[in-house]
C-alpha positions as CSV (number, residue, x, y, z in Angstrom):
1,X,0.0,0.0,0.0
2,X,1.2,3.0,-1.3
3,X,0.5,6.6,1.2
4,X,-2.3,7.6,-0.9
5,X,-4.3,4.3,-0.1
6,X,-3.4,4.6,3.6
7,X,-4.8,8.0,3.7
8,X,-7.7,7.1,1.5
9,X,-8.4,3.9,3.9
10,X,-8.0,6.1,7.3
11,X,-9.9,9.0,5.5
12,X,-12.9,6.2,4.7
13,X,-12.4,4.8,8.4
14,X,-12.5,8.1,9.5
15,X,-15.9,8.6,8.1
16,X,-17.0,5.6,8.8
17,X,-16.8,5.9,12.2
18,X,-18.4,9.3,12.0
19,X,-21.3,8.2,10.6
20,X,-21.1,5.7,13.7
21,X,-21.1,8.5,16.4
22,X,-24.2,9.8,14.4
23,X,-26.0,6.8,14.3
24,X,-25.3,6.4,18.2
25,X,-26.1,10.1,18.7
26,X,-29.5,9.6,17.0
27,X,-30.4,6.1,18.7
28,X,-29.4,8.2,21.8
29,X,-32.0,10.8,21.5
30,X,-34.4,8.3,20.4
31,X,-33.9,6.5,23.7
32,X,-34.1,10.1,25.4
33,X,-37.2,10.9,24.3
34,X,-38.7,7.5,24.6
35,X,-37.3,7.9,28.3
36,X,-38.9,11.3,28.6
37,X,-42.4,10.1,27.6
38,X,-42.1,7.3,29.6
39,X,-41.5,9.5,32.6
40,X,-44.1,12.0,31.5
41,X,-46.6,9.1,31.6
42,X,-45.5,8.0,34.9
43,X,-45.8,11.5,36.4
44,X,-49.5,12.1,34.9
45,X,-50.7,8.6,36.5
46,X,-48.8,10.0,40.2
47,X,-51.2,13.2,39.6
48,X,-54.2,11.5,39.1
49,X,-53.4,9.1,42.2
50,X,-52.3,12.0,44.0
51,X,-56.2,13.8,43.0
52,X,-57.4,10.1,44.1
53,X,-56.2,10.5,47.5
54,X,-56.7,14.1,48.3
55,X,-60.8,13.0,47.5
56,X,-60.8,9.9,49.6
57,X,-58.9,12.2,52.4
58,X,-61.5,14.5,52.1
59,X,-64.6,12.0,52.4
60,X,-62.8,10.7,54.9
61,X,-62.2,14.0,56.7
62,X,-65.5,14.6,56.2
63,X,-66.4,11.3,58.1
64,X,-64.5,11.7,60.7
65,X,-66.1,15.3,61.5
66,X,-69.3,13.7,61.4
67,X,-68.5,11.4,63.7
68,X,-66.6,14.5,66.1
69,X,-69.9,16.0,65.9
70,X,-72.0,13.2,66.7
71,X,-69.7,13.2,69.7
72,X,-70.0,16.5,70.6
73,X,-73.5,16.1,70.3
74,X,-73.7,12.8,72.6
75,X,-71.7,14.5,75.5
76,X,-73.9,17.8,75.4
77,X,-77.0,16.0,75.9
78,X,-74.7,13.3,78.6
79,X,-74.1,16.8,80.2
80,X,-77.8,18.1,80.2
81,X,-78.8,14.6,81.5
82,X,-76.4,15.0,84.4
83,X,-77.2,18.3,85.1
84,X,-80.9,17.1,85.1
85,X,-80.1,14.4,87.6
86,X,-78.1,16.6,89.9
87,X,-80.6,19.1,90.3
88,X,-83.0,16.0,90.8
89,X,-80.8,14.4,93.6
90,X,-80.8,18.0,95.2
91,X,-84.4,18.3,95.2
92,X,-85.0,14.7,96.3
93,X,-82.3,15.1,99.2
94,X,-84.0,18.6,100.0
95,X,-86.9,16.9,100.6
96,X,-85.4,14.2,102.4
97,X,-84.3,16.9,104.9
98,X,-87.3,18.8,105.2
């Protein structure tokens, strides 16, 4: 091989693995983007669970506040009945005494 062939040969290597790097560059971003729609996805679907949740929290907050309530309610009228039967041991003791 003369130096004009070697030069031609690393000139078409050269090129060759140019065209290479491309090719890998290209299948690169085409993994990239596959990648990055991929992840996209995912992150809509976390949303939507995350929208999922915050309404079941809320029924369930919602509930539970019932329920508080009910309770409140429960010990008002557990209150009234104990007033009621304090001021009916006080008259029955009054009149005990009198």
């Amino acid at each position: 091989m003369n130096v004009k062939e070697t030069l031609n040969n690393w000139k078409a290597q050269a090129e060759l693995f140019n065209l290479q790097l491309r090719l890998g560059k290209k299948e690169a971003e085409i993994a990239f983007e596959e990648k990055k729609q991929k992840m996209s996805h995912w992150l809509d679907e976390v949303r939507d669970d995350i929208k999922d949740w915050q309404k079941e929290g809320q029924e369930d907050l919602s509930n539970l506040k019932a329920k508080v309530e009910h309770l409140q309610v429960q010990l008002a009228l557990k209150k009234a009945d104990s007033l009621d039967q304090l001021k009916d041991n006080q008259k029955k003791t009054e009149q005990q005494l009198s």
